[in-house]
C-alpha positions in Angstrom: -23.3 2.1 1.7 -24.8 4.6 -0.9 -22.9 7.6 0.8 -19.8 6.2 0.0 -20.8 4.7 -3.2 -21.8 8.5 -4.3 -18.8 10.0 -3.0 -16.4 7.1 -4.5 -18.2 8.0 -8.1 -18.0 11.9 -7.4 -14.1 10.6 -6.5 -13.6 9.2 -9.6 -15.3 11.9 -11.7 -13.3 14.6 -10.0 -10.0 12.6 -10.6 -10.6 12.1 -14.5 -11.9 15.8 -14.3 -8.3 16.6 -13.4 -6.7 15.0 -15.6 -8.6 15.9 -18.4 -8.1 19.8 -18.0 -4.2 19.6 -16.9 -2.8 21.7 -19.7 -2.4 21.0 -23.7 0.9 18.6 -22.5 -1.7 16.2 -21.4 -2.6 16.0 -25.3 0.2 14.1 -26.0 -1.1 10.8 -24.1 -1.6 9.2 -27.5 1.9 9.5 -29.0 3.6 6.5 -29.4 6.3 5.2 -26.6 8.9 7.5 -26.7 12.3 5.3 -27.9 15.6 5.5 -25.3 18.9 4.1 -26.1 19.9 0.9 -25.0 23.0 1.7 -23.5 22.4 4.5 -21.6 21.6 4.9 -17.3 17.9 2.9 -16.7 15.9 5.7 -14.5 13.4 5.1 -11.9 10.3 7.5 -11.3 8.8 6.9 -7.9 6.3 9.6 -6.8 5.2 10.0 -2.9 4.3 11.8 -0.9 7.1 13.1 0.9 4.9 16.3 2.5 1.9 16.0 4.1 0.0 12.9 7.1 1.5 10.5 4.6 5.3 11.9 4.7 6.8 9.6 7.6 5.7 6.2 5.1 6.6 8.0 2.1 10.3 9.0 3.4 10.8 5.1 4.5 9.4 4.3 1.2 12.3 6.1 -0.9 15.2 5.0 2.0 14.3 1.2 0.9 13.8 2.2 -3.1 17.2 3.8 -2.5 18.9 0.1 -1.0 16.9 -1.8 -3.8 18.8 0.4 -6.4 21.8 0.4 -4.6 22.7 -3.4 -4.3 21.9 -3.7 -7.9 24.5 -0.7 -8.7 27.3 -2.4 -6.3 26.8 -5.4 -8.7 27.5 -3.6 -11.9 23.8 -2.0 -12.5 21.8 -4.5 -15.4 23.6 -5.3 -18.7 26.4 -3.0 -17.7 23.6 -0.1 -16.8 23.4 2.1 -13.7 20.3 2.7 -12.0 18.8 6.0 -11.0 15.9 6.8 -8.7 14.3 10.1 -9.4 12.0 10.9 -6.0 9.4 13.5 -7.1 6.7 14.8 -3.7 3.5 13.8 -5.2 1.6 16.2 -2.3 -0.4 13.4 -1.3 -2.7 15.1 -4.7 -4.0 13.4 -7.8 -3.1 16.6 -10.1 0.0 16.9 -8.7 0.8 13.3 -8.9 -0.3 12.8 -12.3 1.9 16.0 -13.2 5.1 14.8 -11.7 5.0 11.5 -13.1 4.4 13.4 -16.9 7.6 15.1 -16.4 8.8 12.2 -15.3 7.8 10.3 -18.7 8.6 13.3 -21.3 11.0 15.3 -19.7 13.1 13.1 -17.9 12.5 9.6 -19.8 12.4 7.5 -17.3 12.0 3.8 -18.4 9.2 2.7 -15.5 7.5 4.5 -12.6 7.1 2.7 -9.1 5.2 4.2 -6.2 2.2 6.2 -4.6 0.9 6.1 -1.1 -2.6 6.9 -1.3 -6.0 5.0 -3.8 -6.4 8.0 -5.8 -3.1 9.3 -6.1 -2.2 5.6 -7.6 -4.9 5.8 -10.0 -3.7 9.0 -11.2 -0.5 8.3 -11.9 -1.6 4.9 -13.6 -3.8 6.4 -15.5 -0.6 8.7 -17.0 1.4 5.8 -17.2 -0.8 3.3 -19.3 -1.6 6.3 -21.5 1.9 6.6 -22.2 2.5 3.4 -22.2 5.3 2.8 -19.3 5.4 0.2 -16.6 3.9 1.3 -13.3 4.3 -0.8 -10.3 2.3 0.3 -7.6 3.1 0.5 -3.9 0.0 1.3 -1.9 -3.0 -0.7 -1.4 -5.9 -0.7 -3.4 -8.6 -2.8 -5.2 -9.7 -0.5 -7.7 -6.2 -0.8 -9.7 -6.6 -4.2 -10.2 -10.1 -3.8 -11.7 -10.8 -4.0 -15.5 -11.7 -0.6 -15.7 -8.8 0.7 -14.4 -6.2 -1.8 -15.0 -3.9 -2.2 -18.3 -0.9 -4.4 -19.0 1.3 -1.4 -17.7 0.2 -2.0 -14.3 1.4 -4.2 -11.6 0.5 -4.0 -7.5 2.9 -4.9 -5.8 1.0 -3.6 -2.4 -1.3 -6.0 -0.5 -5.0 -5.1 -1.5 -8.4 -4.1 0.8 -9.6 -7.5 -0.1 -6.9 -9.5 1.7 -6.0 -7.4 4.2 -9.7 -7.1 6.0 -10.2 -11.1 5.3 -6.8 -12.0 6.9 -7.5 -9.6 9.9 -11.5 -10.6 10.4 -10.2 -13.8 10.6 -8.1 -13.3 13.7 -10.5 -10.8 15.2 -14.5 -11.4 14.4 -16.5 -14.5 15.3 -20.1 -15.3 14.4 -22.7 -13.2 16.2 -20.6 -10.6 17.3 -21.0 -7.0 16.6 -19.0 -4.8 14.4 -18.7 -0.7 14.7 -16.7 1.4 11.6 -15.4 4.6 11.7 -14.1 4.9 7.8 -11.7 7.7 6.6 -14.0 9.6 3.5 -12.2 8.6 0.8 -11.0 5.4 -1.4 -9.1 3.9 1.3 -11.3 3.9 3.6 -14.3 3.0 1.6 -12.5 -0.2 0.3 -11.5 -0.9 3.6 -14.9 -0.8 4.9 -16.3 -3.3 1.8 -13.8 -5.4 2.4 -14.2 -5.8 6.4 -18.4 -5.8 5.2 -17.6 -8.9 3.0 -15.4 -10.6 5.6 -17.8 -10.3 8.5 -20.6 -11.3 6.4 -18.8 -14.4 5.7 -17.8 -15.1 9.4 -21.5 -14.2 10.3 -20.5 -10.9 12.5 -23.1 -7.6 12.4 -22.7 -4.6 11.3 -24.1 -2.3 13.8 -23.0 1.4 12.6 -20.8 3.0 10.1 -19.4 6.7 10.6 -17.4 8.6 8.0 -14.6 10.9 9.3 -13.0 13.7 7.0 -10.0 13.0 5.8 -7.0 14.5 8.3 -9.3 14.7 11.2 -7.8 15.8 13.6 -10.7 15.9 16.6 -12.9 12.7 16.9 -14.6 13.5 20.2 -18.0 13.9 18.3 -18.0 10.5 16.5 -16.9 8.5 20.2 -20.3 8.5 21.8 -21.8 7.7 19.0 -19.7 4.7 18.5 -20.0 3.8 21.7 -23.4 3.8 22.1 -23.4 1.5 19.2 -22.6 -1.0 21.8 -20.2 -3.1 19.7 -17.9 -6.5 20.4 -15.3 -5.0 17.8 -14.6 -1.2 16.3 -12.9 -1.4 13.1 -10.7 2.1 12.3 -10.0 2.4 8.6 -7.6 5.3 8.1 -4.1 5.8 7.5 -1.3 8.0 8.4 -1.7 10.6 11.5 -4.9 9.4 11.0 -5.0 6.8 12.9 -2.5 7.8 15.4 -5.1 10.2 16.2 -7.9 8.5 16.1 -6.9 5.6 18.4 -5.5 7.7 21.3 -8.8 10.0 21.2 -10.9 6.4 21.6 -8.8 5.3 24.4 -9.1 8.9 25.9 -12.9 7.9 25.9 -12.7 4.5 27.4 -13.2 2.9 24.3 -11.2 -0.2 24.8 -12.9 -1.1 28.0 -16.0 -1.3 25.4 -14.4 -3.2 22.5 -11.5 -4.7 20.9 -10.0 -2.1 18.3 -8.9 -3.6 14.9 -7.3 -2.1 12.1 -7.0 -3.2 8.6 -3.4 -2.0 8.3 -1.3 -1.2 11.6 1.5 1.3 11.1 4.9 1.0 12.4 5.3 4.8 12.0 1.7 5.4 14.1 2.7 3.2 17.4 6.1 4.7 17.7 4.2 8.3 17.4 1.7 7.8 20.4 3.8 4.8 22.4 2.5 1.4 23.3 0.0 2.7 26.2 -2.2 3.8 23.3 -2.1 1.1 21.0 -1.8 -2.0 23.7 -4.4 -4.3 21.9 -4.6 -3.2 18.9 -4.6 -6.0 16.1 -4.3 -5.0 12.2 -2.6 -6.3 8.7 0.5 -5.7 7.6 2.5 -6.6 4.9 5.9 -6.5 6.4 7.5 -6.3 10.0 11.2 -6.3 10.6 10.8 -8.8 13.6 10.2 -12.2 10.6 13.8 -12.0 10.5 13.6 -14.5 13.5 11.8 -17.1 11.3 12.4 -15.7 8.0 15.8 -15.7 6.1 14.9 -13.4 3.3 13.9 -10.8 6.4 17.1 -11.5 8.1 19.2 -10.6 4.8 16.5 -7.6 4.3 16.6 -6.3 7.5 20.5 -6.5 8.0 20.9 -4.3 4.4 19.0 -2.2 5.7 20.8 -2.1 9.0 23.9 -1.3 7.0 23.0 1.5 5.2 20.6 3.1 7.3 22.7 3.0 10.7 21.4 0.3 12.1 18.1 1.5 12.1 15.1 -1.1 11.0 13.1 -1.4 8.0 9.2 -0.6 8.0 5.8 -2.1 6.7 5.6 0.8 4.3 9.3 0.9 3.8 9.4 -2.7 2.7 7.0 -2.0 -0.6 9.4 0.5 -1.8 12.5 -2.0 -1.6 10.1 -4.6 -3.1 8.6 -2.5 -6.0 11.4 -1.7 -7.3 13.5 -4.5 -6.9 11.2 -6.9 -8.1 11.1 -4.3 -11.1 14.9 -4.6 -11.6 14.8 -8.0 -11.3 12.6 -8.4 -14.5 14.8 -6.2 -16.2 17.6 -8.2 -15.3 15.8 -11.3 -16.7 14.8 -8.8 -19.9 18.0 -7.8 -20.4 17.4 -4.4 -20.2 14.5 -1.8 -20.4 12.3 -3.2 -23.4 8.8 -2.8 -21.8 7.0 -6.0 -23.9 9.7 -8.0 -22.8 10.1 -6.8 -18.9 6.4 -6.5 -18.8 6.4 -10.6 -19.8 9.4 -10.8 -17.4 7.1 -9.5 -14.8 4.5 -11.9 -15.5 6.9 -15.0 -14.9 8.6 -13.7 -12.0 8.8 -15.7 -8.8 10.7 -13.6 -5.9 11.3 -13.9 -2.4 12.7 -10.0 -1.2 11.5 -9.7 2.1 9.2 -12.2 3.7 8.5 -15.1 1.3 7.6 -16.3 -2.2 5.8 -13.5 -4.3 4.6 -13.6 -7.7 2.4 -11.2 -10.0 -0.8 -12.9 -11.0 -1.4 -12.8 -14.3 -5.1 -11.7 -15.2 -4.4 -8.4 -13.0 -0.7 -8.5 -12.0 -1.4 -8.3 -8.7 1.1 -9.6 -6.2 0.3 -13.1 -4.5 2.0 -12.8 -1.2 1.5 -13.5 2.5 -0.5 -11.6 4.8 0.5 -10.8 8.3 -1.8 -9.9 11.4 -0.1 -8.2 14.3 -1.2 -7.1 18.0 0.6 -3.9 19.3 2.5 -5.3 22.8 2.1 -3.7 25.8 5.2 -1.9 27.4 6.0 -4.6 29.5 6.5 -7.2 27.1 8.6 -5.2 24.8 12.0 -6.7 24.6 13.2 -3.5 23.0 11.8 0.3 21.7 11.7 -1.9 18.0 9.6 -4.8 19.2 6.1 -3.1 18.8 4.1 -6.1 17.8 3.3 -9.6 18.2 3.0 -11.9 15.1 -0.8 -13.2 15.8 -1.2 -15.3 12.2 0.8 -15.0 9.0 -1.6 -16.3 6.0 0.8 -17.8 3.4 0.2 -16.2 -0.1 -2.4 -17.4 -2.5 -4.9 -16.8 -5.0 -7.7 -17.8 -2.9 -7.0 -15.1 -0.9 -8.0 -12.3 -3.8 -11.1 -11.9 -5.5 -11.6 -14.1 -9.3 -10.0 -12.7 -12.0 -13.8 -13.1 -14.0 -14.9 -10.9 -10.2 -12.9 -7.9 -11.3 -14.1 -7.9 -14.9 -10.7 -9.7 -16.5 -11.0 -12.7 -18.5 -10.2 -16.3 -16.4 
């Protein structure tokens, strides 16, 4: 779509615009990695976004980083070493993000950075961290931070990616020769969402029939609805995030929309349903990467879910929450198997590690460090068949994790 492909370019432009001008500290990207003693407490940077649409993900995101750093503390920290998480509110801003994590770096040393909830926000902060060379292990989804361009042996993604997300759910959702509606959120989430439900369909043989792009923070959709639904599609496809698509699906079912068509999502929040109830969202299918209710089939949910439990009082983890417990504990584990804080060898740590946190067997690939893990697809119950006010969703397919569900190494510009 050349709109988006103009305004992901003028994204990009704007974002190394920003950090280009961001004050003569920003000169010192080309020191040398600055030298910490051995002995002394390991420290955590995670960024989010703990004010603005993003803030009810971001807050679940630290209370899991939090547990993750806890068990590890109640076991005597790493090679006698306590752990400490330093949260810093990003603002849900690329400047701001990529001026946080700086402080982080020089002022408060901290040995690796884990976090981000939004594309460009992540590619800020990436871009501070390989400059400064210090591991960054990213929690958000994206497919640009796996990318040659943008990727460096700093990074890791521990989020799922655009790419498998829109293929697991198309696969659930779309059959040949039906037709396919998208309202996209104008900016890099959404417009890698969008390719990546484009690619999928193509590949199942579906139609696109319309695209719309909606500001990002909408908060009044009533102008793009008749359009869409004049569109006359099988399926609409919402790519957004946050109060985003709370709002978004309850103004479609306000205009009748799911009479029309099946809704899909590429990512269906926890956070969202419990904001707008299960009238709203009855139907609605999307990815996730996490949802408390595996714990019925899954052991490493059970254990997850129940630490959680403990700590939190009673209360359940989320799909957001669980990238912060798994970002940085898979983190600490390599530094566990590194023996402490070295980046070479924690970054080759990272490289061989196989871990099971929350759902499964995960492992970074090599080429990009992205993390090879399974892909759920949900569908929002209706009130009625909620055992509980937890049990928002039924498990439609879980997609075990593998490489053929990412895009080549040589495909992202990284050699084979």
């Amino acid at each position: 779509m050349q709109k988006a492909n103009s305004r992901q370019t003028r994204t990009r432009i704007a974002r190394r615009t920003v950090l280009a001008g961001m004050s003569a500290s920003f000169a010192t990207f080309a020191m040398p990695r600055i030298s910490r003693a051995a002995d002394e407490t390991i420290r955590i940077g995670f960024p989010t976004p703990l004010t603005g649409p993003f803030a009810a993900e971001a807050r679940d995101q630290v209370k899991c980083a939090e547990l993750a750093v806890r068990l590890v503390n109640d076991k005597g920290g790493i090679a006698g070493r306590k752990i400490e998480l330093l949260v810093r509110d990003d603002k849900l801003n690329a400047g701001e993000a990529a001026t946080r994590t700086l402080e982080l770096i020089e002022k408060d040393k901290v040995h690796a950075v884990v976090g981000a909830l939004s594309s460009a926000v992540q590619l800020a902060v990436n871009e501070v961290t390989r400059a400064r060379g210090v591991i960054y292990v990213s929690i958000s989804q994206s497919d640009t931070i796996n990318e040659a361009k943008d990727f460096s042996k700093y990074t890791f993604h521990e989020a799922l990616n655009p790419h498998m997300t829109t293929a697991a759910v198309a696969r659930q959702t779309m059959k040949k020769g039906m037709k396919v509606a998208h309202l996209v959120a104008d900016y890099a989430y959404g417009h890698e969402m969008l390719r990546g439900f484009k690619r999928a369909q193509a590949a199942i043989g579906a139609e696109s029939v319309g695209e719309i792009l909606h500001p990002f923070g909408a908060a009044d959709y009533s102008t793009f609805m008749p359009r869409l639904m004049s569109m006359r599609p099988d399926i609409l496809c919402i790519s957004n995030f946050g109060r985003d698509q709370a709002n978004a699906i309850k103004q479609a079912v306000d205009f009748g929309i799911k009479q029309q068509m099946k809704i899909v999502v590429p990512v269906i929040l926890h956070n969202q349903r419990l904001a707008v109830g299960p009238d709203v969202f009855e139907g609605v299918v999307g990815g996730a990467n996490y949802y408390w209710g595996l714990e019925k089939q899954n052991k490493s949910a059970a254990d997850f879910n129940a630490a959680f439990r403990a700590a939190n009082g009673g209360a359940i983890p989320t799909d957001y929450g669980a990238y912060g417990y798994s970002g940085v504990a898979s983190l600490l584990l390599a530094m566990q198997a590194a023996g402490g804080t070295d980046t070479d060898k924690v970054i080759e740590a990272l490289e061989k590690l196989e871990y099971d946190l929350t759902k499964g067997p995960q492992r970074y690939r090599k080429c990009d460090h992205q993390s090879v893990q399974s892909v759920l697809v949900l569908e929002s119950k209706k009130k009625s068949a909620m055992a509980n006010d937890s049990d928002l969703f039924a498990i439609v397919a879980s997609d075990a994790g593998s490489e053929n569900m990412l895009r080549s190494c040589s495909e992202l510009g990284h050699p084979a």
